[in-house]
N, C-alpha and C positions, 0 to 999 in steps of 0.2 A: 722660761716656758718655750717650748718647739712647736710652733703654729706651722699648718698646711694647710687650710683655707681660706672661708672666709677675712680671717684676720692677717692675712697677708697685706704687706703693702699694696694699696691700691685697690684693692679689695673692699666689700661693703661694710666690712664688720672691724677696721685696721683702726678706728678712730680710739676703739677702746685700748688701745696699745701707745696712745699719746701722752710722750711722755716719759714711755719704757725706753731703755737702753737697747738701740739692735745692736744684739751682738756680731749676727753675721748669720749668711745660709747654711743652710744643713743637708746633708745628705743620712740617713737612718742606714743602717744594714737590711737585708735582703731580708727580712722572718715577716713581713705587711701584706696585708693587699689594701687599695680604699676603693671606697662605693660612694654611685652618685646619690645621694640623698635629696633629691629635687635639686633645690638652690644649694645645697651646701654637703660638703665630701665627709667620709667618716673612714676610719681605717680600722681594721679587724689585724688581731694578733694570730693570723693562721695563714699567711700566704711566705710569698718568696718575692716581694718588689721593693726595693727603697724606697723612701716617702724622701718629698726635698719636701724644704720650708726655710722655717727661720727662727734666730732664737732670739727672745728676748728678755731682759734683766724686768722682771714688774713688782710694784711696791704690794706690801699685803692686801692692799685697798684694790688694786687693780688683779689682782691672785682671787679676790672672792668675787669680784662683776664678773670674773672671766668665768668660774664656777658656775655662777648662775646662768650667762651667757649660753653655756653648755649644757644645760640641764644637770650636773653633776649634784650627784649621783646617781639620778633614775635614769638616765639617757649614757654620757658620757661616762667612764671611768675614766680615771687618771695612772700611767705608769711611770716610773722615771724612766731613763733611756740617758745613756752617754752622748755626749755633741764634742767635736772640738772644742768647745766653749765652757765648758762643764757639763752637769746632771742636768739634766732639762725635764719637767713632766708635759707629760705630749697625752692629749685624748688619746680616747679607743672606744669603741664600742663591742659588747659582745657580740661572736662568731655569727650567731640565730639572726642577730639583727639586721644581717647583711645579703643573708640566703635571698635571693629572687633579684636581688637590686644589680645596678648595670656594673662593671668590675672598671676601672681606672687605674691605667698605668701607673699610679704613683706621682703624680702631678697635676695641681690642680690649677689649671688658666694660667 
């Protein structure tokens, strides 16, 4: 899984990752943009900025909290996406849902 927010190390939402394998950070290629979503970032598949995060190895048990976590499917969708690490599935939210909202270099805190 390639997390860039909330569930980042150190971050409010990192506990549900206890447990998981960090693999190591990531850098995404250039095709993102992410938006501030109040407390927590979301990234759209329409831009041109790298997303950094983190990958991490999570058992099935922690792959469906993480789901719900996300709203998935009404809120987040999920894509795969290459990592040094292997395939990782990284959120996104559709394009629509990001119009008005503030744009974020690609890095979140």
């Amino acid at each position: 899984m390639f997390v860039y927010g909330t569930l980042k190390r150190g971050q409010r939402n990192a506990h549900f990752l206890h447990g998981a394998r960090f693999m190591g950070a990531h850098r995404t290629e250039q095709i993102y943009s992410m938006y501030e979503f109040g407390t927590f970032p979301a990234v759209c598949l329409d831009g041109e900025h790298a997303i950094e995060g983190e990958v991490y190895l999570v058992s099935g048990r922690q792959f469906k909290l993480l789901d719900e976590l996300e709203w998935y499917p009404h809120f987040y969708q999920r894509i795969e996406i290459p990592t040094r690490h292997g395939a990782a599935w990284m959120y996104i939210v559709r394009a629509e849902l990001c119009h008005g909202k503030r744009q974020l270099p690609g890095s979140w805190r």
